[in-house]
C-alpha positions as CSV (number, residue, x, y, z in Angstrom):
1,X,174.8,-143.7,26.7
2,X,173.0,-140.7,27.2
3,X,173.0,-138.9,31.1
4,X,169.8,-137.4,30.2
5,X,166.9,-138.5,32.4
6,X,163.4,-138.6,30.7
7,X,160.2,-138.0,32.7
8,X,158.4,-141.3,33.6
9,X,156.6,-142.6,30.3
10,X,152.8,-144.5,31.0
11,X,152.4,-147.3,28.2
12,X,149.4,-149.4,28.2
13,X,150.7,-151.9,30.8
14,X,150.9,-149.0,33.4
15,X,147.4,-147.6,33.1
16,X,144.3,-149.1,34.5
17,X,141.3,-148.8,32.0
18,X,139.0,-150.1,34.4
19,X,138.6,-147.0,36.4
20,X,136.0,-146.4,33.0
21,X,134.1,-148.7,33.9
22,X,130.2,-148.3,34.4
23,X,131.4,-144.3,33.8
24,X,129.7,-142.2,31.1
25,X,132.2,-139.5,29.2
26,X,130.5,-136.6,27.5
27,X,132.1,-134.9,24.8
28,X,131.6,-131.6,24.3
29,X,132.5,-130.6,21.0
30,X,132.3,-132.9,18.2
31,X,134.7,-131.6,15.6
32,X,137.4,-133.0,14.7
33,X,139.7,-134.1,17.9
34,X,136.0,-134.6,19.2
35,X,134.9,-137.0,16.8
36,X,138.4,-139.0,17.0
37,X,138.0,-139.5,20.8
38,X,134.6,-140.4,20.7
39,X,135.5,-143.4,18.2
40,X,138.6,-144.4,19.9
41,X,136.7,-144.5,23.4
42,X,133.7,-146.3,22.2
43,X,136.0,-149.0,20.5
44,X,137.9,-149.2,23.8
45,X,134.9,-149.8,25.8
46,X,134.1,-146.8,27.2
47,X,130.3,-145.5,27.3
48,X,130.4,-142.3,25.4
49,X,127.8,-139.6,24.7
50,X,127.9,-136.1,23.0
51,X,126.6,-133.0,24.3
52,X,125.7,-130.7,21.2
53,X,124.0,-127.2,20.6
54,X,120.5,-126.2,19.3
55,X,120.1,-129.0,16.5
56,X,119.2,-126.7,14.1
57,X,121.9,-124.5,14.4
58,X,124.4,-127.2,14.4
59,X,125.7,-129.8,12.5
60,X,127.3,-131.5,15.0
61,X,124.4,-132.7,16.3
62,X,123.8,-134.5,13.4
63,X,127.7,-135.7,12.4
64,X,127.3,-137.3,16.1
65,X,124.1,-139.1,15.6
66,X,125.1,-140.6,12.2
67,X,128.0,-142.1,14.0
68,X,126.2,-143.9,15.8
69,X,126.4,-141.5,19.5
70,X,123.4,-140.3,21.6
71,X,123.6,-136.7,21.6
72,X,121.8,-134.8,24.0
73,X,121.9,-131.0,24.5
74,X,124.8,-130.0,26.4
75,X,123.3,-129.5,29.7
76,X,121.7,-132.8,29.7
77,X,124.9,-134.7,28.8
78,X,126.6,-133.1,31.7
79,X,123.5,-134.1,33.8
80,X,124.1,-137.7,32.6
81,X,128.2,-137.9,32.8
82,X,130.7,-139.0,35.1
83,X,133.4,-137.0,33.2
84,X,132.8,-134.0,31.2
85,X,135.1,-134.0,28.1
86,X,135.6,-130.5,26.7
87,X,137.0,-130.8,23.1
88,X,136.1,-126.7,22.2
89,X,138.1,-124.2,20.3
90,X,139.7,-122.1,23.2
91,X,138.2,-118.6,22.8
92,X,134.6,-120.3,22.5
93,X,135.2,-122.1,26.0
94,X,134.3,-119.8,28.2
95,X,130.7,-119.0,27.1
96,X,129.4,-122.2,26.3
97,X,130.9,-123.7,30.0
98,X,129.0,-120.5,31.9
99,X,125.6,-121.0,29.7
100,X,125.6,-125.3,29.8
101,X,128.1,-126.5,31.3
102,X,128.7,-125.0,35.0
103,X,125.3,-124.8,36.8
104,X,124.6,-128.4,35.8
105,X,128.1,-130.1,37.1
106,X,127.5,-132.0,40.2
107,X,129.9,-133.0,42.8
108,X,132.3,-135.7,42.3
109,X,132.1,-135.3,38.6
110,X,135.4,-134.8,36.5
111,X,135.9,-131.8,33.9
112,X,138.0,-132.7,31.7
113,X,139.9,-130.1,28.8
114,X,142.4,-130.9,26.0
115,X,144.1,-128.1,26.3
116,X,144.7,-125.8,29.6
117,X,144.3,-122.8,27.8
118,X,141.1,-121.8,29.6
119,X,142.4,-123.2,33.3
120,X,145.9,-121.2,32.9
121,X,144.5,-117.9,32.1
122,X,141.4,-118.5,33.9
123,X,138.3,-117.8,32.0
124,X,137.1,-120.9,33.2
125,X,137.0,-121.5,37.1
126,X,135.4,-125.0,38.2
127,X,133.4,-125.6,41.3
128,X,135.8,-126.9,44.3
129,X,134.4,-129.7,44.3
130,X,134.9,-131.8,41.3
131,X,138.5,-133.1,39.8
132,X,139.8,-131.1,36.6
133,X,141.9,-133.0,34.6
134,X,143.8,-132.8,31.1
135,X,144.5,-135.0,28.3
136,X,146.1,-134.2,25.0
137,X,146.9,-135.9,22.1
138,X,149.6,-135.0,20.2
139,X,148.2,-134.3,16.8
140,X,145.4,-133.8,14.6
141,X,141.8,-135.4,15.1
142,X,142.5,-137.4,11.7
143,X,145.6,-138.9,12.5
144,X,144.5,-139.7,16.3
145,X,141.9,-141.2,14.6
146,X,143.9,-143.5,12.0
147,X,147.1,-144.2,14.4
148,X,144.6,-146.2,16.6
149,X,143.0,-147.8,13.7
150,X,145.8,-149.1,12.6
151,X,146.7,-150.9,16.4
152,X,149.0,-147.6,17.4
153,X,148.4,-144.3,19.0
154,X,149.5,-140.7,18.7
155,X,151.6,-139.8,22.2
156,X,150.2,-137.1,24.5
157,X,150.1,-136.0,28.2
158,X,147.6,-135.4,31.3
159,X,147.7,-133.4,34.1
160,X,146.1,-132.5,36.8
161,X,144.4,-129.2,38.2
162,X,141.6,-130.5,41.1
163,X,142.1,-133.5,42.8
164,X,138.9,-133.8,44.8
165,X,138.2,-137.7,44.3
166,X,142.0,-138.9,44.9
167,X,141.5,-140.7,41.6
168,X,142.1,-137.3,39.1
169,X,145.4,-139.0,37.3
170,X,144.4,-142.6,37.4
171,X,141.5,-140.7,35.2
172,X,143.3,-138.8,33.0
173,X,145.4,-141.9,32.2
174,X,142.3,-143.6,31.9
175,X,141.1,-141.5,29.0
176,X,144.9,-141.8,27.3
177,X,144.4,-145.2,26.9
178,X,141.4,-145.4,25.6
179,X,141.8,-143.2,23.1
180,X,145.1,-144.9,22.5
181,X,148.2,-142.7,23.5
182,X,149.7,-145.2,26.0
183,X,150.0,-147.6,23.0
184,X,153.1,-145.2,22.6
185,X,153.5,-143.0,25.5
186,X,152.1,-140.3,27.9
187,X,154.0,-137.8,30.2
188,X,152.8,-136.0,32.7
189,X,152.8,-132.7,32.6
190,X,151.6,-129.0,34.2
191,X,148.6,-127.3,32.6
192,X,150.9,-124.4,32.7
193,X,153.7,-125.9,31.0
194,X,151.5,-128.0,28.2
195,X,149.2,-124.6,27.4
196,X,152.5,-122.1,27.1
197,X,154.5,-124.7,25.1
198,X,152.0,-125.5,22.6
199,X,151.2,-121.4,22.5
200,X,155.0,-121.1,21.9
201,X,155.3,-124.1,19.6
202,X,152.5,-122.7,17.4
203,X,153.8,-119.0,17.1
204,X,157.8,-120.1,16.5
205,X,158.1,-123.5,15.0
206,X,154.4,-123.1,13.3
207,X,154.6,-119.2,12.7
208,X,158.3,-119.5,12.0
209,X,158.4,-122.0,9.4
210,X,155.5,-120.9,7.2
211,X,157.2,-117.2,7.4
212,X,160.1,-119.1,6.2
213,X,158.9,-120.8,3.7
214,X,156.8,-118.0,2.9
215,X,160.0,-115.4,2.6
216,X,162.0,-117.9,0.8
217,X,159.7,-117.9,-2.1
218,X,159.2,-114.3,-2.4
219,X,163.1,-113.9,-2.7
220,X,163.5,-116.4,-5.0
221,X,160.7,-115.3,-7.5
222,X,161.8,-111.6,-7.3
223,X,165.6,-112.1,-8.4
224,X,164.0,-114.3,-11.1
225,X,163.2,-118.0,-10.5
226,X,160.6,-119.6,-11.9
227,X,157.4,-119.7,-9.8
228,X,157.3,-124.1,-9.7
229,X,160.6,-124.2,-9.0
230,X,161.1,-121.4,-6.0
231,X,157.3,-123.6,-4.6
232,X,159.2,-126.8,-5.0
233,X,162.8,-125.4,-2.7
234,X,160.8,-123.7,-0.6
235,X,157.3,-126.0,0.1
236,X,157.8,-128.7,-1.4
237,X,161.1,-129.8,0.1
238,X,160.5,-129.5,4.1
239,X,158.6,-133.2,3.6
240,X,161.8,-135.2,3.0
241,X,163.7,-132.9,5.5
242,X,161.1,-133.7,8.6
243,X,161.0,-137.3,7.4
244,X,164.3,-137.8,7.4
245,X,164.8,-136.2,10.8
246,X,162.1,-137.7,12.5
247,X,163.2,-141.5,11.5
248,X,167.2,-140.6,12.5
249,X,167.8,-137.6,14.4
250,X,169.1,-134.0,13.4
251,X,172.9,-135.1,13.7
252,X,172.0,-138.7,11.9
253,X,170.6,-136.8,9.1
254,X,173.3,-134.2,8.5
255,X,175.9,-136.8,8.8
256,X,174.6,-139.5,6.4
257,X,171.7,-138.2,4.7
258,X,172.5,-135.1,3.8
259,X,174.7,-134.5,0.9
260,X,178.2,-132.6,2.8
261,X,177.0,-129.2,1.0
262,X,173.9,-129.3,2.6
263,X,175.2,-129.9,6.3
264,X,178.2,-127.2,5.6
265,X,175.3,-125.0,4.6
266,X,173.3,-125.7,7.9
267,X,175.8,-125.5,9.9
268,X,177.1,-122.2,8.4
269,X,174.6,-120.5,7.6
270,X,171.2,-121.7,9.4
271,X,172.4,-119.9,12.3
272,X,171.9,-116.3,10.2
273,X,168.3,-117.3,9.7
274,X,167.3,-118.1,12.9
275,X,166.9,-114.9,15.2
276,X,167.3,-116.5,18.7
277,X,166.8,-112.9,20.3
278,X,163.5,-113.0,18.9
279,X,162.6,-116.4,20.0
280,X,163.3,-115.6,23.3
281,X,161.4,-112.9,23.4
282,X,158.5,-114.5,21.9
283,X,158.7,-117.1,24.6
284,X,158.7,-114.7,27.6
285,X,155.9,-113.4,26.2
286,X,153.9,-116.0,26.1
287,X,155.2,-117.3,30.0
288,X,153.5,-113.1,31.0
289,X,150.5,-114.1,29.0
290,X,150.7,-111.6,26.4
291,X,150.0,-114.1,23.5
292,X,146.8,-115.3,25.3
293,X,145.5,-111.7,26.1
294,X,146.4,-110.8,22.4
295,X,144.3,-113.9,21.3
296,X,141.6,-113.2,23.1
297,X,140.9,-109.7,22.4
298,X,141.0,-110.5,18.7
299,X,138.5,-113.4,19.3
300,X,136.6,-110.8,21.3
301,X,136.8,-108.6,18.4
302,X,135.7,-110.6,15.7
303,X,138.9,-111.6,14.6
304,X,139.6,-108.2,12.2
305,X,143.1,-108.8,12.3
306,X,143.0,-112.3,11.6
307,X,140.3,-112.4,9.0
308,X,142.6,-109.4,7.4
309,X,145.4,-111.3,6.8
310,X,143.8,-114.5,5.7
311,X,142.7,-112.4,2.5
312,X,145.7,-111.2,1.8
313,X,147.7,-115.0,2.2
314,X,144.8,-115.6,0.1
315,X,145.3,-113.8,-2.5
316,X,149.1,-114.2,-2.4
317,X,151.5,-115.6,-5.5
318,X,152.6,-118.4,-3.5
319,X,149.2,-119.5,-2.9
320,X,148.2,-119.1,-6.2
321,X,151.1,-121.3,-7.4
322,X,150.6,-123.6,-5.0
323,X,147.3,-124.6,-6.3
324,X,148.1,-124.7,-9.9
325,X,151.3,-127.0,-8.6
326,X,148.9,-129.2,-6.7
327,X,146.9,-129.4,-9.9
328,X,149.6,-130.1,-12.0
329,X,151.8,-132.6,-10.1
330,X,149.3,-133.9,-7.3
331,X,149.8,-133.5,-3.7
């Protein structure tokens, strides 16, 4: 048996959901991980209401209300809550907490993020005297959503910033429960370590793999392949592959999965393909911040750079092959 010592894992057994009780939760920020909470917490007994923008400027408002949720403008849902849930894009934090959010916060109160993004590199800085908390789910609003439906839950981790009350984690697990993680598990973590990894999981294992895949087709189609069959190596294929590795392990996989070409040609010659220097690099950027600052200056911007290359992807052959493949043989 493995040496390797785990941090502590909270399941449902472990987490009090009563420390809800008689509590009102506002979320701010009813998109997609927004409307997934909201849903899970309401089914879980918690008292939830949204805080949304100018109604006629947002649809949000509206989304919320159909659900069934009493949506008040942001400052009056933080007037009203016990816990402040903030389920914002990161670069649109800042404004909306200094305009609605911060001058209405009371003492006692808990604000809580899904992402310490705006705690870590501090363009957001709570009053003293109320607990900051974390929470995050790990995965999309969708499939947050349908793991609970279907009686299990999506794993994530909490944290704590401000401890004011004495009660900050027996919060944060609080909202894990209810929207379902301890069903499977929740670690605690830093806000440090939970912003920088998922920064540096997004630029190498996101940004690395679609580059790959991207790359991959390119070469193929320019020394001649047809376009559906360089889509299907290079897109297509990473389904099984992830499947596969995610129900046995990398070593399971390679051993009895994959046919002995394959593993020879992982273990040969993956190693070429993955520039570790790189990675490394990329990582101490983002530990000095230089990802974040980068981000946020574009945001600042108007996103030039970003909007820039999204044309370009856009117009791109593997994009366009992609949807006539998805057209052709379904998704």
């Amino acid at each position: 048996m493995s040496d390797i010592q785990f941090e502590k894992i909270y399941r449902d057994e472990d987490v009090d959901l009563s420390v809800l009780d008689g509590r009102t939760i506002a979320i701010i920020g009813y998109g997609s991980q927004g409307r997934a909470q909201s849903m899970n917490m309401r089914e879980s007994g918690v008292n939830i209401i949204v805080g949304a923008g100018d109604r006629t400027r947002h649809s949000s408002w509206d989304k919320a209300e159909a659900d069934g949720f009493e949506v008040y403008s942001i400052e009056e849902a933080v007037e009203k809550a016990d816990i402040v849930h903030i389920l914002l894009q990161d670069p649109a934090q800042p404004s909306v907490y200094y305009d609605s959010i911060h001058k209405h916060l009371k003492p006692g109160q808990t604000l809580s993020f899904a992402h310490g993004f705006a705690i870590l590199y501090g363009t957001i800085k709570p009053p003293k005297d109320v607990d900051v908390v974390l929470f995050v789910p790990n995965g999309p609003g969708p499939v947050t959503r349908q793991k609970f439906k279907d009686g299990s839950g999506i794993w994530g981790c909490v944290s704590v910033d401000q401890d004011v009350s004495g009660n900050a984690m027996a919060t944060a697990l609080a909202i894990s429960k209810a929207v379902g993680s301890t069903r499977v598990g929740v670690v605690e973590m830093t806000f440090q370590h939970e912003t920088e990894g998922d920064n540096y999981e997004e630029q190498v294992l996101y940004g690395g793999t679609i580059h790959l895949m991207r790359t991959m087709f390119d070469i193929m189609v320019r020394n001649g392949y047809p376009r559906s069959f360089a889509y299907a190596k290079a897109i297509r294929s990473i389904r099984s592959i992830i499947d596969d590795i995610d129900a046995v392990g990398i070593e399971s996989y390679l051993t009895s999965r994959a046919s002995r070409t394959c593993e020879f040609a992982v273990r040969h010659s993956g190693p070429r393909v993955i520039n570790e220097a790189a990675m490394e690099a990329i990582f101490q950027e983002t530990e000095r911040g230089i990802f974040a600052r980068n981000w946020l200056q574009e945001f600042s911007l108007g996103m030039p750079t970003l909007n820039r290359m999204r044309r370009t992807w856009a117009d791109s052959d593997m994009e366009k092959t992609g949807k006539i493949w998805r057209d052709k043989f379904g998704k």
